[in-house]
N, C-alpha and C positions, 0 to 999 in steps of 0.2 A: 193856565196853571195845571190841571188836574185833567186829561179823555175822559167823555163820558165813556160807559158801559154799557153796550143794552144785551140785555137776555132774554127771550125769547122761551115761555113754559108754555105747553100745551098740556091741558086737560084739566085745568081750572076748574073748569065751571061744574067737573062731574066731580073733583074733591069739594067742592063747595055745598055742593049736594047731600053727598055723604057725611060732610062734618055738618051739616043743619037735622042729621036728623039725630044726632047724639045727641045727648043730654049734655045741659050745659059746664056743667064740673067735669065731666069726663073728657069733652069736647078740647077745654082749655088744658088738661093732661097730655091728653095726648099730641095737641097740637104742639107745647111748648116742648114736650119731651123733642119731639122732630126738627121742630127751628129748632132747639139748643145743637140738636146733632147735625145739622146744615153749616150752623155759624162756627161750630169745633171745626169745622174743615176750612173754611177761611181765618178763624183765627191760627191753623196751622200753617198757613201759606206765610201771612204776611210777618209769624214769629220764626218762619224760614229766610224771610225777605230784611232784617232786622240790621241793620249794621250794629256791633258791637264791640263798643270803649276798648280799644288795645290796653289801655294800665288804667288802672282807676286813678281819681285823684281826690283830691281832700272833700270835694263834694260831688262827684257822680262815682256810680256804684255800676264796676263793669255787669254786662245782661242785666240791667234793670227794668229795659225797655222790655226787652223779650219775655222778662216774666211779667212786667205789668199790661199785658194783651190781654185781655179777658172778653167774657162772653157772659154778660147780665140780661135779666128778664128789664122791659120796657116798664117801669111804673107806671107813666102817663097812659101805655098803649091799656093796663090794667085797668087805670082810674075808666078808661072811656066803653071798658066792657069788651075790649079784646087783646088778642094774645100777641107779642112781639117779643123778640129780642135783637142786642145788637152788639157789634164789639168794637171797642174802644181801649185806650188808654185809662186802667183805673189809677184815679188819685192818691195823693196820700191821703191818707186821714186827716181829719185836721187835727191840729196843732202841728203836726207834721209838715207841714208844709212849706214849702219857699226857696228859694235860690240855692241857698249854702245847707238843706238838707240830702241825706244820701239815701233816703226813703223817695224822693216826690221827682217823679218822671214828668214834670212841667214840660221841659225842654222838648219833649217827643215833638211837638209844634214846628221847631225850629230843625228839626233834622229831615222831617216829612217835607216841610214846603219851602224850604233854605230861610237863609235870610240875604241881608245886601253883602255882607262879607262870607259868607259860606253858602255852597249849591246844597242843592236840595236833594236828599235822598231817599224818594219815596220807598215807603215798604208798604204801607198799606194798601197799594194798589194791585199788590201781589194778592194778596187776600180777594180782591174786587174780580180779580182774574182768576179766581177759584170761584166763583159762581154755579160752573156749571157742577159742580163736584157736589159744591152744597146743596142744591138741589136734589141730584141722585140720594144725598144723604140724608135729605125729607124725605123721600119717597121711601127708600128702605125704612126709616122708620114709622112713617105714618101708615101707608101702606096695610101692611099687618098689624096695627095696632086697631086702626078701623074695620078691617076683616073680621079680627076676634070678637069686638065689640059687636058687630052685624052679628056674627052666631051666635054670641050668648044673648042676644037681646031676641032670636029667633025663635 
């Protein structure tokens, strides 16, 4: 169905270093600040990679898809004491929801992975192929943000 990915990051183990010796609220600041600015750049790939409804119709709402790409913080990764985010497809809201609304990008499922009568048109893997971008885009941001926190705590 889906190529894995793999990516390959060096120098781990010395950001790992660096963000243990922040304080821990600061720590989780500036890490999310970084992953949010990684995952911006995969969510802009795969809202590049988006196919988009030619005419609307009674229940889908042409770019619906493309704008419901987002980039939310991990609750679960929060509840367990550290920092995560990821991007998906956000829902409607509830009450909003179901087949015949023009709000709820349900369908995004069905266009990513086909079904038996329609192929599949991935876009989110466009996003998975922006990896190394997002990376760089950790780096610019954590980067200097752990710099400044080293001098001021100096």
């Amino acid at each position: 169905m889906a190529d894995s990915v793999k990516v390959t990051v060096n120098g781990i183990d010395e950001l790992k270093k660096a963000l243990a010796a922040l304080p821990g609220k600061l720590r989780r600041k500036v890490l999310v600040k970084a992953l949010r600015a990684g995952a911006k750049e995969v969510q802009k790939s795969a809202r590049a990679a988006v196919p988009v409804l030619a005419v609307p119709t009674a229940y889908r709402t042409k770019g619906l898809l493309k704008r419901k790409i987002s980039v939310r913080v991990s609750k679960e990764s929060r509840r367990n004491g550290d920092v995560g985010v990821f991007v998906n497809i956000k829902p409607a809201p509830k009450g909003q929801r179901g087949a015949k609304s023009k709000l709820d990008p349900f369908y995004w499922r069905f266009v990513q992975f086909g079904t038996k009568k329609m192929t599949a048109r991935p876009f989110m893997e466009a996003g998975a192929d922006a990896l190394p971008e997002a990376l760089a885009a950790f780096e610019r941001e954590a980067v200097p943000a752990i710099e400044a926190l080293n001098k001021r705590g100096a």
